[in-house]
Structures are given as structure tokens and as C-alpha cells.
Chimera marker file (.cmm) of the C-alpha trace (Angstrom):
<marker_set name="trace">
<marker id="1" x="136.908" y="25.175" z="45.337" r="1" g="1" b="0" radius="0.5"/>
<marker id="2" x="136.156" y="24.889" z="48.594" r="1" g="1" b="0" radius="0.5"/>
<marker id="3" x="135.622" y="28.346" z="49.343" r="1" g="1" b="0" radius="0.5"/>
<marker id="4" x="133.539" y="28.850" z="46.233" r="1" g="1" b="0" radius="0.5"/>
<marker id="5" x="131.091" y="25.981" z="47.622" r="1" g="1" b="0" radius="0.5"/>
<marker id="6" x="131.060" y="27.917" z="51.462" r="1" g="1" b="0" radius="0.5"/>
<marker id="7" x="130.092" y="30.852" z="49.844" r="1" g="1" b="0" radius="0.5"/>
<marker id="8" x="127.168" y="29.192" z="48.557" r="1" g="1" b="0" radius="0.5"/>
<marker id="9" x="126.087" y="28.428" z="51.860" r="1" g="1" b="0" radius="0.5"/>
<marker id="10" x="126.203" y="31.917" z="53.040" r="1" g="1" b="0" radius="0.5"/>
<marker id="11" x="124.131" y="33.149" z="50.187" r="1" g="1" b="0" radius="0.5"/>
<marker id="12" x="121.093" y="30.631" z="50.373" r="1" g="1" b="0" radius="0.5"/>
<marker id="13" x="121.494" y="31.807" z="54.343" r="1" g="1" b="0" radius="0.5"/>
<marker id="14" x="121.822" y="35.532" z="53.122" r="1" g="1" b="0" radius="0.5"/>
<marker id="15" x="118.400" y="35.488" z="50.968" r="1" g="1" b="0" radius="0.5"/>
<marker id="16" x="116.859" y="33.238" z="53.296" r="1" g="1" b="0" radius="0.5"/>
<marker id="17" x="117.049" y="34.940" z="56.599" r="1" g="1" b="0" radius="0.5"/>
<marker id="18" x="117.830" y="38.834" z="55.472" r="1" g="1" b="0" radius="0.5"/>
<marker id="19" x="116.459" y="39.074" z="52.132" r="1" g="1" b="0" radius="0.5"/>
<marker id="20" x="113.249" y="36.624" z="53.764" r="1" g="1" b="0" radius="0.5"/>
<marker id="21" x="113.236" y="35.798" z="49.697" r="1" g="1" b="0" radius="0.5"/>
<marker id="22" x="110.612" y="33.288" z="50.103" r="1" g="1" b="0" radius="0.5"/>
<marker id="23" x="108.192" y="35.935" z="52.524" r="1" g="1" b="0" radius="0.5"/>
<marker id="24" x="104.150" y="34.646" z="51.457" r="1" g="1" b="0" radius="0.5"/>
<marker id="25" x="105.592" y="31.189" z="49.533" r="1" g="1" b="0" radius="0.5"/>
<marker id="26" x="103.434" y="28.340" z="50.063" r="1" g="1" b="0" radius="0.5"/>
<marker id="27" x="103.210" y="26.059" z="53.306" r="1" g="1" b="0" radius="0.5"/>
<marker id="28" x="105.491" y="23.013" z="51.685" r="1" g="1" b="0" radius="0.5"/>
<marker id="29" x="108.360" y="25.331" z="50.684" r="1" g="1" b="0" radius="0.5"/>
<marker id="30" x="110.117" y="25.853" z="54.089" r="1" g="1" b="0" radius="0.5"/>
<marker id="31" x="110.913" y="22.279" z="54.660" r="1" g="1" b="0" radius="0.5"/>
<marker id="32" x="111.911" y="21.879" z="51.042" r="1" g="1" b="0" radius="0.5"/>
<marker id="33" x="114.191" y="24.598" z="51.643" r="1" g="1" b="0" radius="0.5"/>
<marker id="34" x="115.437" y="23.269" z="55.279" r="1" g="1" b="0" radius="0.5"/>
<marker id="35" x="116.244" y="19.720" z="53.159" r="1" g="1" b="0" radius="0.5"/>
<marker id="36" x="117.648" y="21.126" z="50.393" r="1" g="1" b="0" radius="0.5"/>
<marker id="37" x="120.611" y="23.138" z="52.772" r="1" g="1" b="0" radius="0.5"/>
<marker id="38" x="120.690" y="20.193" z="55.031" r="1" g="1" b="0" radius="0.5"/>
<marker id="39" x="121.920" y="18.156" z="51.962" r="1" g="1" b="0" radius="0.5"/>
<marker id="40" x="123.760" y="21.205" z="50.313" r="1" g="1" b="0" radius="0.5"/>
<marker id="41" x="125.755" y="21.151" z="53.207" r="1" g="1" b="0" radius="0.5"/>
<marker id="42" x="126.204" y="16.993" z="53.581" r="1" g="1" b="0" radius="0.5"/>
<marker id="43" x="127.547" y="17.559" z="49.937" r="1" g="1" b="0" radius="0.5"/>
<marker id="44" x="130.218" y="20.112" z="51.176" r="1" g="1" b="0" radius="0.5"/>
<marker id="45" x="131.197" y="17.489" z="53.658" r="1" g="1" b="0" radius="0.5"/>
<marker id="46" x="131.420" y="14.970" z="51.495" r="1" g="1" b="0" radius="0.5"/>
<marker id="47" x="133.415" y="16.421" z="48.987" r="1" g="1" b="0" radius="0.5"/>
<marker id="48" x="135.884" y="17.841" z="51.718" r="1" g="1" b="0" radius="0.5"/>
<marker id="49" x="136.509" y="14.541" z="53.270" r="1" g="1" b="0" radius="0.5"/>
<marker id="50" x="137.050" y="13.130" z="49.379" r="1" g="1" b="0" radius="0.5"/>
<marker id="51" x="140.562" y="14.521" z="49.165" r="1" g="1" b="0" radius="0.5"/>
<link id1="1" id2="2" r="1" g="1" b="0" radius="0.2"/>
<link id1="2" id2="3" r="1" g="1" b="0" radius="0.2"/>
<link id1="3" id2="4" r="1" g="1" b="0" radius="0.2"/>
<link id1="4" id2="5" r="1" g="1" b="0" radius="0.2"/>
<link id1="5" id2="6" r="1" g="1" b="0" radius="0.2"/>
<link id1="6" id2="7" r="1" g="1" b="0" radius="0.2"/>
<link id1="7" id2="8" r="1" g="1" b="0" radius="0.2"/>
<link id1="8" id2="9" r="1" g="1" b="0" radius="0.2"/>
<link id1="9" id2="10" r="1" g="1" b="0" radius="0.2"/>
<link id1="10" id2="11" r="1" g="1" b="0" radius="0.2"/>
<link id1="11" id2="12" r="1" g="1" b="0" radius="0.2"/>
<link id1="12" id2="13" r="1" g="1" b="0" radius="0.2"/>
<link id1="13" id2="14" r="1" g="1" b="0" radius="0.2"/>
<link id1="14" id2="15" r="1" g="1" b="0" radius="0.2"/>
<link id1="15" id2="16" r="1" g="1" b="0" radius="0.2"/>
<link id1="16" id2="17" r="1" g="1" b="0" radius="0.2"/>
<link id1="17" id2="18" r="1" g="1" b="0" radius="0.2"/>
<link id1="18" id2="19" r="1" g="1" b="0" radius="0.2"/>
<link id1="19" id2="20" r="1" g="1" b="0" radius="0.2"/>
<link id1="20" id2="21" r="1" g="1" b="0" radius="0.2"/>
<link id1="21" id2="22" r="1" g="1" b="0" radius="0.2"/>
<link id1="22" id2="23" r="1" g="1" b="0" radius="0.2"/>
<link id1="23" id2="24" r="1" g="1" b="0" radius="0.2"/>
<link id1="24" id2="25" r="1" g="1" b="0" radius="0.2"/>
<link id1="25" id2="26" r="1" g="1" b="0" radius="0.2"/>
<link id1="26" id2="27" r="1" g="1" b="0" radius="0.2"/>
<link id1="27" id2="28" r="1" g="1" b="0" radius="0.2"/>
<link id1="28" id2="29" r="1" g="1" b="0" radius="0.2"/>
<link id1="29" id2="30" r="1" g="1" b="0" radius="0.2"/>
<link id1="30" id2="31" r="1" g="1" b="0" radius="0.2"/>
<link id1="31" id2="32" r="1" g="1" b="0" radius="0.2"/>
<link id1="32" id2="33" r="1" g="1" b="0" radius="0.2"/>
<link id1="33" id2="34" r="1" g="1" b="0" radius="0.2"/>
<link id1="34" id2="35" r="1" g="1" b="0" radius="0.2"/>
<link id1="35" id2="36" r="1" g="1" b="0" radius="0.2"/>
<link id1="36" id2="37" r="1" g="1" b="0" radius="0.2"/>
<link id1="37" id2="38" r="1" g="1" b="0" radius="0.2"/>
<link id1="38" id2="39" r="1" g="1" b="0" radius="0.2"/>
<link id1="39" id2="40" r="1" g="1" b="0" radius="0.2"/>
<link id1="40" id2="41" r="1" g="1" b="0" radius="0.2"/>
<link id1="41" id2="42" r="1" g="1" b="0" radius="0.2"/>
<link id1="42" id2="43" r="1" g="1" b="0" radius="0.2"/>
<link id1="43" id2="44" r="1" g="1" b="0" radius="0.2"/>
<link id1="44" id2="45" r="1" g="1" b="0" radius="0.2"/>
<link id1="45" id2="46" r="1" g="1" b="0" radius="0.2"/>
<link id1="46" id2="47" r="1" g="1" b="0" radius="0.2"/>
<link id1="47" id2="48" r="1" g="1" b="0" radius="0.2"/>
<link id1="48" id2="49" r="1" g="1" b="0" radius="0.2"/>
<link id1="49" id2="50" r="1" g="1" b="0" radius="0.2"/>
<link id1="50" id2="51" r="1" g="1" b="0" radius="0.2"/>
</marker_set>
């Protein structure tokens, strides 16, 4: 499972910086984006250190 959720991380990273998939989206969407990973990846630390 755990490898399922890192590839996750390497996809939003993927589009983000190669793909630039949100190129021309409004000013607020950037840090919503930059939160949104930040707590993506708190949630993959979290559920590693459940076990």
C-alpha cells in the first residue's frame, strides 16, 4: 500500500512541475496546491508510522 500512496506523490509532482498542468490557473491555486501535497504527504507519514 505503501508504494501505491508514493506513487501518488510522484504524479501530483509529475503534472505539477513537467506537465506545468495548472500553467494560466488563478492566483489562489498555487498555495492550495502547495497545502494540499504538504498534507498529502503528512498523511503518508502518518499512516506509515500507524503500523
Amino acid at each position: 500500500m505503501k508504494r501505491k500512496l508514493g506513487t501518488l506523490v510522484v504524479a501530483m509532482i509529475w503534472g505539477f512541475f513537467v506537465w506545468k498542468g495548472f500553467k494560466g490557473a488563478p492566483k489562489g491555486t498555487i498555495p492550495m496546491i502547495v497545502t494540499m501535497f504538504m498534507m498529502f504527504v503528512v498523511g503518508l507519514v502518518l499512516i506509515t508510522f500507524s503500523n
